[in-house]
mmCIF file as gemmi writes it, N, C-alpha and C atoms, coordinates in Angstrom:
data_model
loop_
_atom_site.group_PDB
_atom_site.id
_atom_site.type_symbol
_atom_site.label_atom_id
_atom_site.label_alt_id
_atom_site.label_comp_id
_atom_site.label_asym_id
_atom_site.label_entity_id
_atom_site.label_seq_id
_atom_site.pdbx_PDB_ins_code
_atom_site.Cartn_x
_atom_site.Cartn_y
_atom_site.Cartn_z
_atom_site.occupancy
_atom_site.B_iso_or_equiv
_atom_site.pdbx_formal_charge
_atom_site.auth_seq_id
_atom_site.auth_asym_id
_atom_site.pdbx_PDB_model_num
ATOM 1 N N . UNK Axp A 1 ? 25.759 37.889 18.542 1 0 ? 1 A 1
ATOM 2 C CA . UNK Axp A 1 ? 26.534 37.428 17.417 1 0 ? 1 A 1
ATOM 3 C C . UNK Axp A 1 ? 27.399 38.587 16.927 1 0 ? 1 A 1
ATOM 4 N N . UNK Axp A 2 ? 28.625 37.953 16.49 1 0 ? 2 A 1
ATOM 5 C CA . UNK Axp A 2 ? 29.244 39.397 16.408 1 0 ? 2 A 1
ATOM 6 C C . UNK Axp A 2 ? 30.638 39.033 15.212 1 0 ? 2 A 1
ATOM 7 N N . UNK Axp A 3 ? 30.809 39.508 14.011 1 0 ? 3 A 1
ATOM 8 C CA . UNK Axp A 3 ? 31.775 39.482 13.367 1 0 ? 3 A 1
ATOM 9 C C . UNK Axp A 3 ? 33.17 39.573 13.765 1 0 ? 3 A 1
ATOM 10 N N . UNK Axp A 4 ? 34.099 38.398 13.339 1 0 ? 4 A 1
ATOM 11 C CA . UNK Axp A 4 ? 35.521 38.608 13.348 1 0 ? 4 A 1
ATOM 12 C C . UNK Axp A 4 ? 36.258 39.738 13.484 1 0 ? 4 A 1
ATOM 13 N N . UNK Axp A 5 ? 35.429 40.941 12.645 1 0 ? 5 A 1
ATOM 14 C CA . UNK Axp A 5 ? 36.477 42.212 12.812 1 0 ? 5 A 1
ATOM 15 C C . UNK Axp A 5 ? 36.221 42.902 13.852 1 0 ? 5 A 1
ATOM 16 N N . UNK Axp A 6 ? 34.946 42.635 14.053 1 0 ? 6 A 1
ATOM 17 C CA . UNK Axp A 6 ? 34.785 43.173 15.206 1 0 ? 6 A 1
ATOM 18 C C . UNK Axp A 6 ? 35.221 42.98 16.129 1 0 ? 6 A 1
ATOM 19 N N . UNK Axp A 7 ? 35.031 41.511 16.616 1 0 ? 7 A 1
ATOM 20 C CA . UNK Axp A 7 ? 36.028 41.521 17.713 1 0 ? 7 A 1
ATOM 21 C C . UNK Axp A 7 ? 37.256 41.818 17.897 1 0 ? 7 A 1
ATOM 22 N N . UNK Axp A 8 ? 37.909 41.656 16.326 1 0 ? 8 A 1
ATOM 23 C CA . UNK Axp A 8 ? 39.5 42.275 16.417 1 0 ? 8 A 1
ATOM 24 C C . UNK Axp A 8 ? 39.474 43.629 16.668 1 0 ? 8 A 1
ATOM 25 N N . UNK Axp A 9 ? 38.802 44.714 16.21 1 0 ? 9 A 1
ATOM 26 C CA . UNK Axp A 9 ? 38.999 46.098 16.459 1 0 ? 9 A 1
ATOM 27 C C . UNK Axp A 9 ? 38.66 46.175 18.154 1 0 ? 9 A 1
ATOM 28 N N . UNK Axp A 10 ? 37.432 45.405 18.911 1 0 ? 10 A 1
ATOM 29 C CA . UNK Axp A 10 ? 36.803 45.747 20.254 1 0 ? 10 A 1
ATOM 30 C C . UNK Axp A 10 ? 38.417 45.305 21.347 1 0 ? 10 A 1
ATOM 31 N N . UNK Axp A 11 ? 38.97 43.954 20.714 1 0 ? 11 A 1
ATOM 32 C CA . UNK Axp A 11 ? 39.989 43.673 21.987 1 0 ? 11 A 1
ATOM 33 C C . UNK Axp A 11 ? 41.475 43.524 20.69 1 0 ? 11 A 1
ATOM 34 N N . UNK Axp A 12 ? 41.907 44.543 20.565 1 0 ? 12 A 1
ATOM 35 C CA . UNK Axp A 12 ? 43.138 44.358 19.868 1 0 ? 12 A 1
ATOM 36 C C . UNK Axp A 12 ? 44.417 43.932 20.173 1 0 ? 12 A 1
ATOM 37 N N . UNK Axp A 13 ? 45.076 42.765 19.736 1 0 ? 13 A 1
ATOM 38 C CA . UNK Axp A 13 ? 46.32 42.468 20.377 1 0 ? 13 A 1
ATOM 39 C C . UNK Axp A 13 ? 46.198 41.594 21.466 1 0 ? 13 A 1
ATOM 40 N N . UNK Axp A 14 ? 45.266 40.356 21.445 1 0 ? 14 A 1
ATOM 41 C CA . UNK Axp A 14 ? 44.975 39.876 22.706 1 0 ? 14 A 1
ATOM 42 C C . UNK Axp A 14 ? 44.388 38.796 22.32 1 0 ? 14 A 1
ATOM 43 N N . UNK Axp A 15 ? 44.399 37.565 23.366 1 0 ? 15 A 1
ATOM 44 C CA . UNK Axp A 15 ? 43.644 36.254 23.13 1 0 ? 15 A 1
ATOM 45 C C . UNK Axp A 15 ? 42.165 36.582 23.624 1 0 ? 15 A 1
ATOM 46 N N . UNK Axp A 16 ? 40.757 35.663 23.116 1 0 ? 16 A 1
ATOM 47 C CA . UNK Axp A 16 ? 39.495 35.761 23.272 1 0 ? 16 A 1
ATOM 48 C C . UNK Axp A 16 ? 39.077 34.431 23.304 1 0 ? 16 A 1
ATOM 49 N N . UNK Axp A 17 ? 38.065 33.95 23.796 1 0 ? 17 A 1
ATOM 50 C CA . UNK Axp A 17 ? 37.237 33.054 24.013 1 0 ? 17 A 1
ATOM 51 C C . UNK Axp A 17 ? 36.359 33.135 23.408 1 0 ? 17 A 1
ATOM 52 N N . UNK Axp A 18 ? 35.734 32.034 22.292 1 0 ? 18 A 1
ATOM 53 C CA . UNK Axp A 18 ? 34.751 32.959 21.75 1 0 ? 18 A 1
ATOM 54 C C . UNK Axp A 18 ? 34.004 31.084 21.099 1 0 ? 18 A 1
ATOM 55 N N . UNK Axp A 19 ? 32.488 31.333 21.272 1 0 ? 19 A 1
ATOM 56 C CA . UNK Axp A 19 ? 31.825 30.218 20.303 1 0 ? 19 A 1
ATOM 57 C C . UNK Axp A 19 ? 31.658 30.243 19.028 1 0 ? 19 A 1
ATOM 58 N N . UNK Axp A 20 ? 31.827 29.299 18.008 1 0 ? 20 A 1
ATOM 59 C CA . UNK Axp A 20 ? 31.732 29.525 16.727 1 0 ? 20 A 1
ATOM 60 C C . UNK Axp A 20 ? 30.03 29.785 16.626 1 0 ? 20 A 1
ATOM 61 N N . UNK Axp A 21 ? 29.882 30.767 16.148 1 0 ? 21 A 1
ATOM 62 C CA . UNK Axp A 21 ? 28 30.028 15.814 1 0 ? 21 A 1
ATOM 63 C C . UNK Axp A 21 ? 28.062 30.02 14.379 1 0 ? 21 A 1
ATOM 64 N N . UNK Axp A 22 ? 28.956 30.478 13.037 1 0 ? 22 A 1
ATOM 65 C CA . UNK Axp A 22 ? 28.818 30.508 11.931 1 0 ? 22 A 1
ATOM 66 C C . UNK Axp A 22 ? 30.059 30.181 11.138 1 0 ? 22 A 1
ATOM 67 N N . UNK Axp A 23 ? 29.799 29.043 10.518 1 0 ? 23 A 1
ATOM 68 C CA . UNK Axp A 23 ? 31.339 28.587 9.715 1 0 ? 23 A 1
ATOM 69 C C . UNK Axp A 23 ? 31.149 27.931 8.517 1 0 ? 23 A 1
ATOM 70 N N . UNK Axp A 24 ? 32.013 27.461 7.545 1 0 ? 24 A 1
ATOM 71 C CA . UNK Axp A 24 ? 31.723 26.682 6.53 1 0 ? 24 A 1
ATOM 72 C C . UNK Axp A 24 ? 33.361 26.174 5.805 1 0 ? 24 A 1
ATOM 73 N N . UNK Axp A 25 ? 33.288 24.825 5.684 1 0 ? 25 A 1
ATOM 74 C CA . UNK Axp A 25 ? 34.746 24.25 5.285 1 0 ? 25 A 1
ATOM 75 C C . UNK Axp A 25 ? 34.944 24.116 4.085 1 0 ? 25 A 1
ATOM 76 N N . UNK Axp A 26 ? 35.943 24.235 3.559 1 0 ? 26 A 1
ATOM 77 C CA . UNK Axp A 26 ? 36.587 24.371 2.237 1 0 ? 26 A 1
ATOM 78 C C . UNK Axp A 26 ? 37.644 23.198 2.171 1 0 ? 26 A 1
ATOM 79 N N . UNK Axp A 27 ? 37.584 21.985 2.165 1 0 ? 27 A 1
ATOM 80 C CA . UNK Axp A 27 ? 39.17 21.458 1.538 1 0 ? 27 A 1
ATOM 81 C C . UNK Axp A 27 ? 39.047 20.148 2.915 1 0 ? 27 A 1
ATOM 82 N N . UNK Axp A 28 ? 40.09 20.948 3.542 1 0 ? 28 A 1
ATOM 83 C CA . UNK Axp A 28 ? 40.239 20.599 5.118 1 0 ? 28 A 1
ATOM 84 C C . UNK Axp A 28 ? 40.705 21.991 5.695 1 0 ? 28 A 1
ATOM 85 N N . UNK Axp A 29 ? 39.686 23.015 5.419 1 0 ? 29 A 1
ATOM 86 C CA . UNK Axp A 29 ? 39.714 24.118 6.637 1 0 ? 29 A 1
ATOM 87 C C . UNK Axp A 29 ? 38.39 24.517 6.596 1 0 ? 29 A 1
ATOM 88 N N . UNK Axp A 30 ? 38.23 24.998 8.136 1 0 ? 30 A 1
ATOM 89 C CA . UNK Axp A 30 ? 37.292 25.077 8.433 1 0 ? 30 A 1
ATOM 90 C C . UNK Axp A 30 ? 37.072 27.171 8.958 1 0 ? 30 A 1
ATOM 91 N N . UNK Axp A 31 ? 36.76 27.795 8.025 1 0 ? 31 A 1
ATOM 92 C CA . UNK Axp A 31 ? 36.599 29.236 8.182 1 0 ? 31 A 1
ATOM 93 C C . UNK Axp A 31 ? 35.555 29.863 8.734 1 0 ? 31 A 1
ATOM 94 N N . UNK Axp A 32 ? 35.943 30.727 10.134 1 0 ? 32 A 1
ATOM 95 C CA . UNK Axp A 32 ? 34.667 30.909 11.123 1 0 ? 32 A 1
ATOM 96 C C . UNK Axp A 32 ? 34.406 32.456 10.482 1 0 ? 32 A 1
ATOM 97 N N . UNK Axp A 33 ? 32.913 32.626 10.429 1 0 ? 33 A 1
ATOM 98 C CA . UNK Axp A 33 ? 32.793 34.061 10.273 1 0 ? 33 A 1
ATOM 99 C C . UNK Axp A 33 ? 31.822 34.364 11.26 1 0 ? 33 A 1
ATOM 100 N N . UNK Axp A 34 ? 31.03 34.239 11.769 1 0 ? 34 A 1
ATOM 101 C CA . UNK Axp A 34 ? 30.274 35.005 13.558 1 0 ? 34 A 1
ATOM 102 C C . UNK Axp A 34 ? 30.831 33.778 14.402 1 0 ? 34 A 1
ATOM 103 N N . UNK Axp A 35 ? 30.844 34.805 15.497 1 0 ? 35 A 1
ATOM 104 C CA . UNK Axp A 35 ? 31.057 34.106 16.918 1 0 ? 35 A 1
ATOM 105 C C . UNK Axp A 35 ? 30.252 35.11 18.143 1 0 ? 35 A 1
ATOM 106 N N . UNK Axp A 36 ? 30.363 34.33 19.317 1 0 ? 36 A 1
ATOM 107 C CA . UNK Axp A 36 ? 29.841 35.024 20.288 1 0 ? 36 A 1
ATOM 108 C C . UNK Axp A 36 ? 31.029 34.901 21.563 1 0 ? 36 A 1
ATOM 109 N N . UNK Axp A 37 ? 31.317 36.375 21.554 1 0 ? 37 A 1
ATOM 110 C CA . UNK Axp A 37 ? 32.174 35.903 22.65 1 0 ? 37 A 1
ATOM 111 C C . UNK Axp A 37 ? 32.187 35.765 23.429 1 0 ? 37 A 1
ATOM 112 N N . UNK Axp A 38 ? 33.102 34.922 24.204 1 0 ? 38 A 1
ATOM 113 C CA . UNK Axp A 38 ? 32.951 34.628 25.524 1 0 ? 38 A 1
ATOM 114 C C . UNK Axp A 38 ? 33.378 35.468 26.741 1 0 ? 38 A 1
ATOM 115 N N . UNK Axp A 39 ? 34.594 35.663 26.693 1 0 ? 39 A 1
ATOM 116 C CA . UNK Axp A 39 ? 35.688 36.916 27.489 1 0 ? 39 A 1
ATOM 117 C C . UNK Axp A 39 ? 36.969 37.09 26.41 1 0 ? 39 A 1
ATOM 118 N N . UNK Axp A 40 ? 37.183 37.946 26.611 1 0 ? 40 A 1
ATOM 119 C CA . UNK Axp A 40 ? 39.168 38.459 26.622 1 0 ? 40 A 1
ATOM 120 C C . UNK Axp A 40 ? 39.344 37.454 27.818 1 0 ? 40 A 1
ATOM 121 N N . UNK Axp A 41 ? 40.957 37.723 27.128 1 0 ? 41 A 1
ATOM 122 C CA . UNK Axp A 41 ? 41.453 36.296 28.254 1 0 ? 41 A 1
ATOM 123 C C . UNK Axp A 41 ? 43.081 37.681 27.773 1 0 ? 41 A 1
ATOM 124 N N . UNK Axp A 42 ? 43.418 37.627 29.405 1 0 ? 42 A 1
ATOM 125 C CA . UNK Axp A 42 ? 44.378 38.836 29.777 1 0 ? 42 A 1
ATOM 126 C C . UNK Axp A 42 ? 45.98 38.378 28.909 1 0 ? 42 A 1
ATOM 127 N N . UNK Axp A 43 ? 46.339 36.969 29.124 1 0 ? 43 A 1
ATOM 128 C CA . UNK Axp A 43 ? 47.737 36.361 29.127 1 0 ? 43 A 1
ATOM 129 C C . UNK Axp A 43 ? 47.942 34.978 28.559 1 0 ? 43 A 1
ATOM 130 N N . UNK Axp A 44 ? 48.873 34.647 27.903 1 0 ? 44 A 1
ATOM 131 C CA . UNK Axp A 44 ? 49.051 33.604 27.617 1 0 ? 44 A 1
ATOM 132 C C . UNK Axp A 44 ? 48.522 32.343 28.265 1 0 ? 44 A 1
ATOM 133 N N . UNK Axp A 45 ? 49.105 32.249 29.234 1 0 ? 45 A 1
ATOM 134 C CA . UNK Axp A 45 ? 49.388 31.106 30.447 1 0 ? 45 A 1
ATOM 135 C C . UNK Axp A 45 ? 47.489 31.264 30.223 1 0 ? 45 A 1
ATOM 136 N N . UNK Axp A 46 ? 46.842 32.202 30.97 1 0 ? 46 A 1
ATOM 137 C CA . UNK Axp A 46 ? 45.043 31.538 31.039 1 0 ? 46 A 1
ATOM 138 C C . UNK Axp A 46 ? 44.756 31.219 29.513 1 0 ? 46 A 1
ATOM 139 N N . UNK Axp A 47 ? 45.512 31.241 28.343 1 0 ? 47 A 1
ATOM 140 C CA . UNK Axp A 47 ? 44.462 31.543 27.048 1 0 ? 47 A 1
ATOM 141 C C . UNK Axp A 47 ? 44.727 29.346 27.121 1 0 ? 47 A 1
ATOM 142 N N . UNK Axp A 48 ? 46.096 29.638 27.445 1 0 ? 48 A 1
ATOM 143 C CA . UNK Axp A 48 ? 46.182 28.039 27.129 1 0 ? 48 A 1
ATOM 144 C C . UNK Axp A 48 ? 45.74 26.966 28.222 1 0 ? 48 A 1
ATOM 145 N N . UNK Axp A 49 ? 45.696 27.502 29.262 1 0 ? 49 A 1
ATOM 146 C CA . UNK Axp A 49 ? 44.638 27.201 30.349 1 0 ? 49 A 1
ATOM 147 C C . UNK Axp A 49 ? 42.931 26.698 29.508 1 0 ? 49 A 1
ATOM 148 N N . UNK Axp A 50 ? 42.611 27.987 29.295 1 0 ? 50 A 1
ATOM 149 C CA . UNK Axp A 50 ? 41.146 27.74 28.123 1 0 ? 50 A 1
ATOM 150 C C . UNK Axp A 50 ? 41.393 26.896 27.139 1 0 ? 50 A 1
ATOM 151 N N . UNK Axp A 51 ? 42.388 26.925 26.385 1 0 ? 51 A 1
ATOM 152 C CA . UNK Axp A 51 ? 42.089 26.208 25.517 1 0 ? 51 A 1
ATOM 153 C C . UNK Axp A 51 ? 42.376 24.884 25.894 1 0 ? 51 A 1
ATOM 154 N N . UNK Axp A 52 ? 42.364 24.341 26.83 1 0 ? 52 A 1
ATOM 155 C CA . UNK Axp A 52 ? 42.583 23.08 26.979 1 0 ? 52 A 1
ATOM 156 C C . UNK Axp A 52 ? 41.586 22.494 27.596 1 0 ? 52 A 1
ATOM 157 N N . UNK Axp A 53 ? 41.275 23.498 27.876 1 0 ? 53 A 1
ATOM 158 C CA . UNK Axp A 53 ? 39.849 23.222 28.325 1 0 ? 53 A 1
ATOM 159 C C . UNK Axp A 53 ? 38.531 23.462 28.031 1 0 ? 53 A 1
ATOM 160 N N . UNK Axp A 54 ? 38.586 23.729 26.442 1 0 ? 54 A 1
ATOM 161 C CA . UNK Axp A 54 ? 37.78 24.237 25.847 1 0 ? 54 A 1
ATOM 162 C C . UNK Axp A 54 ? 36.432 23.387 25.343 1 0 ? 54 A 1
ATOM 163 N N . UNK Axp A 55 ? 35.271 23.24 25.495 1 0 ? 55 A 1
ATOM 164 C CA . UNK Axp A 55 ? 33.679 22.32 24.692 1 0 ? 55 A 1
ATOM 165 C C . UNK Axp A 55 ? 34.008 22.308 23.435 1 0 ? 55 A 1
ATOM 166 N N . UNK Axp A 56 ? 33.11 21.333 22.927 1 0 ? 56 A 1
ATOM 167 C CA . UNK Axp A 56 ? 33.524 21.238 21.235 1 0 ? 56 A 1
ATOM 168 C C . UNK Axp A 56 ? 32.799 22.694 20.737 1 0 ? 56 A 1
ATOM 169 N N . UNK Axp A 57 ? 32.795 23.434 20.217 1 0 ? 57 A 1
ATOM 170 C CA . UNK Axp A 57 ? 32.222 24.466 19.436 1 0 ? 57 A 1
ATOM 171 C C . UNK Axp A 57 ? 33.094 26.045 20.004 1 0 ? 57 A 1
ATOM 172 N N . UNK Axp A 58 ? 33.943 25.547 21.114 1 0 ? 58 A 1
ATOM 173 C CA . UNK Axp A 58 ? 34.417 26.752 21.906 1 0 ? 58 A 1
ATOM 174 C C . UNK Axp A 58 ? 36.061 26.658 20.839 1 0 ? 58 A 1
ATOM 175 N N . UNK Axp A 59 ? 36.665 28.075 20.909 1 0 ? 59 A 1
ATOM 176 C CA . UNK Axp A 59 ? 38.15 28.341 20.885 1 0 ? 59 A 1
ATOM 177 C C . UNK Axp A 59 ? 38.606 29.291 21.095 1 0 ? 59 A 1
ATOM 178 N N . UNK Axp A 60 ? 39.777 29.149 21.49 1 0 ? 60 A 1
ATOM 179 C CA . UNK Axp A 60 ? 40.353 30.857 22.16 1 0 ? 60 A 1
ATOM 180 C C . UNK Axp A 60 ? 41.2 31.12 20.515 1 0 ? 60 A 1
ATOM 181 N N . UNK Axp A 61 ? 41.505 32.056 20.402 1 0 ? 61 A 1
ATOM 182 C CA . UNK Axp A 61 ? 42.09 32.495 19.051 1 0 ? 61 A 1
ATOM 183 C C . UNK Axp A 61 ? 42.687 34.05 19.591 1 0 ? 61 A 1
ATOM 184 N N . UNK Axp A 62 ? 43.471 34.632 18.819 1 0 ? 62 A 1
ATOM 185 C CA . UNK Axp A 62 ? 44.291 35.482 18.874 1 0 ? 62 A 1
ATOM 186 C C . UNK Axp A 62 ? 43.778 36.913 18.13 1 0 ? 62 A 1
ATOM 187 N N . UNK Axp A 63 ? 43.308 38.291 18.616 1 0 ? 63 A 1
ATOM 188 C CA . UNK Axp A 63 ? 42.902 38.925 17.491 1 0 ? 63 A 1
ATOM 189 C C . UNK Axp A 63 ? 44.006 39.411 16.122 1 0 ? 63 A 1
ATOM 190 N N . UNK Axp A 64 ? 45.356 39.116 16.432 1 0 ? 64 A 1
ATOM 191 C CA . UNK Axp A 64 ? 46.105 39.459 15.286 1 0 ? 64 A 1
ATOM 192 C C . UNK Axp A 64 ? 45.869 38.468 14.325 1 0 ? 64 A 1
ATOM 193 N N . UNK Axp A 65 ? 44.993 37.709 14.17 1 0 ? 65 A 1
ATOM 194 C CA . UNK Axp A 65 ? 44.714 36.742 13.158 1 0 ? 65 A 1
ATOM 195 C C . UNK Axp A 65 ? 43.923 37.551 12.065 1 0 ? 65 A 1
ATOM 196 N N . UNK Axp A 66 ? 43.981 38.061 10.716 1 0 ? 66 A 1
ATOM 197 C CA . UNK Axp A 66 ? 42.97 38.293 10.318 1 0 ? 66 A 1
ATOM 198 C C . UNK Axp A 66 ? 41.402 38.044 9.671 1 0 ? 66 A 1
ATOM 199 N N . UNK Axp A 67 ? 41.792 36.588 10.046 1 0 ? 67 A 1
ATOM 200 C CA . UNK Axp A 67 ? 40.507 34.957 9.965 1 0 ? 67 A 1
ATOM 201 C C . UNK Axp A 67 ? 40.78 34.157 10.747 1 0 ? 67 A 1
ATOM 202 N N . UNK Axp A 68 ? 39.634 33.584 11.218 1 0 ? 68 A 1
ATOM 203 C CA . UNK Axp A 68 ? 39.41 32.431 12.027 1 0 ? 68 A 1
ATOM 204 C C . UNK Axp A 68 ? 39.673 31.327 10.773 1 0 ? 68 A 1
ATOM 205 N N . UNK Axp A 69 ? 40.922 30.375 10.936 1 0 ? 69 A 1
ATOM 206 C CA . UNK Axp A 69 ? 40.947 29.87 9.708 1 0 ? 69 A 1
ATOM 207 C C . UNK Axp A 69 ? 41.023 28.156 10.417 1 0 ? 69 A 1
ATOM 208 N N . UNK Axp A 70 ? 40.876 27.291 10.431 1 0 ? 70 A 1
ATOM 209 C CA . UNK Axp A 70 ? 40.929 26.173 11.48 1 0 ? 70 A 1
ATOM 210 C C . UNK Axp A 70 ? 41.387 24.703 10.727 1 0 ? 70 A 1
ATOM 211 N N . UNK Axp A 71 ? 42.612 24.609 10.557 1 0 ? 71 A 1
ATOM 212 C CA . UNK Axp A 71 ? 42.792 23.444 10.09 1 0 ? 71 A 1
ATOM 213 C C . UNK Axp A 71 ? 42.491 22.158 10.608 1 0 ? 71 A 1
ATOM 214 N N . UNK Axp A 72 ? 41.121 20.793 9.938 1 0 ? 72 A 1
ATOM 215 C CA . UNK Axp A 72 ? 40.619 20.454 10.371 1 0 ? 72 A 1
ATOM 216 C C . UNK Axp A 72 ? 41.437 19.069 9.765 1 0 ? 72 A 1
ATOM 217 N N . UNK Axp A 73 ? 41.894 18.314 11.246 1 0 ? 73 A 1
ATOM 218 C CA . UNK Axp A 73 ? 42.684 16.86 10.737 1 0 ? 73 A 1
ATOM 219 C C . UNK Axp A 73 ? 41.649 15.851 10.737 1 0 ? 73 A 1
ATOM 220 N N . UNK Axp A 74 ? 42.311 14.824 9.949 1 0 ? 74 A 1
ATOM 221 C CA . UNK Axp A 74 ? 41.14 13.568 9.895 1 0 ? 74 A 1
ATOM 222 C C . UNK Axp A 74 ? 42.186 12.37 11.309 1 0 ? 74 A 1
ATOM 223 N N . UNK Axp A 75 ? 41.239 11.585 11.876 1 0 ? 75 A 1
ATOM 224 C CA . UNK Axp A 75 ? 41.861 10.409 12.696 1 0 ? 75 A 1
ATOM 225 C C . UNK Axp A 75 ? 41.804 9.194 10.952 1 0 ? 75 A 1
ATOM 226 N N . UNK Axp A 76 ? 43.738 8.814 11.311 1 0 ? 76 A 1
ATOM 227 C CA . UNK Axp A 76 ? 43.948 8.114 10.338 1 0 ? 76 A 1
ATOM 228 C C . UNK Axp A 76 ? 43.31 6.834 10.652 1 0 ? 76 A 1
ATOM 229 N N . UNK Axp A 77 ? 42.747 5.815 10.079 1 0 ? 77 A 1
ATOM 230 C CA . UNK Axp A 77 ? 42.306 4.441 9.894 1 0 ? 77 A 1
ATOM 231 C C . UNK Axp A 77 ? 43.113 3.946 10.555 1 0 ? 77 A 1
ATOM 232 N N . UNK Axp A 78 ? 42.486 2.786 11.514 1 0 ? 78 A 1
ATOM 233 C CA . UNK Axp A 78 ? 43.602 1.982 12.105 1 0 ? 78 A 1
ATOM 234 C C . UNK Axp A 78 ? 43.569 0.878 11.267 1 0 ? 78 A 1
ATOM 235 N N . UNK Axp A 79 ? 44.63 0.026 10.619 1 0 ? 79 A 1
ATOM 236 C CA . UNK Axp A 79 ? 44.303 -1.229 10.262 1 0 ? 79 A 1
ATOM 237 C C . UNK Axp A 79 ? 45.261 -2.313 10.635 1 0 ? 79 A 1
ATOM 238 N N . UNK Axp A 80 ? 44.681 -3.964 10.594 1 0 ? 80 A 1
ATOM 239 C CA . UNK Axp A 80 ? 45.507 -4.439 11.565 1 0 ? 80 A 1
ATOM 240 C C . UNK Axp A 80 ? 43.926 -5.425 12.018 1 0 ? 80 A 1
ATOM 241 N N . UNK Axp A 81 ? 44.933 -6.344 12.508 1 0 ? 81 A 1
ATOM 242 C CA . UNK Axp A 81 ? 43.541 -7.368 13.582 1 0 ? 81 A 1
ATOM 243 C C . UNK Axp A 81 ? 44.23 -7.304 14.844 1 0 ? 81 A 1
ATOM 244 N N . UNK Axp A 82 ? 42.569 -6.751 15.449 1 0 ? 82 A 1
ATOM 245 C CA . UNK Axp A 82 ? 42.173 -6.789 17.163 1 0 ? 82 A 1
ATOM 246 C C . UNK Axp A 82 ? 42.074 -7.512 17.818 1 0 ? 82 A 1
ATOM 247 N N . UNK Axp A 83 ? 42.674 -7.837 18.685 1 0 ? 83 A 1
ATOM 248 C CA . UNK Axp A 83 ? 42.666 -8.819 19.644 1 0 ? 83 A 1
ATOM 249 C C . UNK Axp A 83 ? 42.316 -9.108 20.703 1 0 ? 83 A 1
């Protein structure tokens, strides 16, 4: 388990892979404070590679971020009759 800053100071300037293991939402955001990481990820092109391919609890994030800050959308209501 390992704090946000930390990982920003260990891989600076670079995308990471990393599991949330500790978070808590405010509003509709969702603010990570431990993670475990997964790898550095070298370049763009693989970060978005990962993230598209990412498990629910996984995200690649950027260390120039200075929070994991995660804006969390709602699926709008469908309404209407099914047919």
């Amino acid at each position: 388990m390992m704090k946000w800053e930390e990982v920003r100071k260990i891989y600076p300037d670079q995308y990471v892979l990393l599991n949330i293991l500790e978070s808590h939402i405010v509003g509709d955001k969702k603010y990570v404070e431990d993670v475990a990481l997964i790898k550095p990820i070298s370049d763009a092109k693989e970060a978005t590679y990962e993230l598209l391919h990412a498990k629910p609890g996984t995200l690649v994030y950027h260390t120039k971020n200075e929070e994991i800050i995660i804006e969390i959308r709602r699926r709008a209501a469908f309404r209407g009759i099914l047919t």
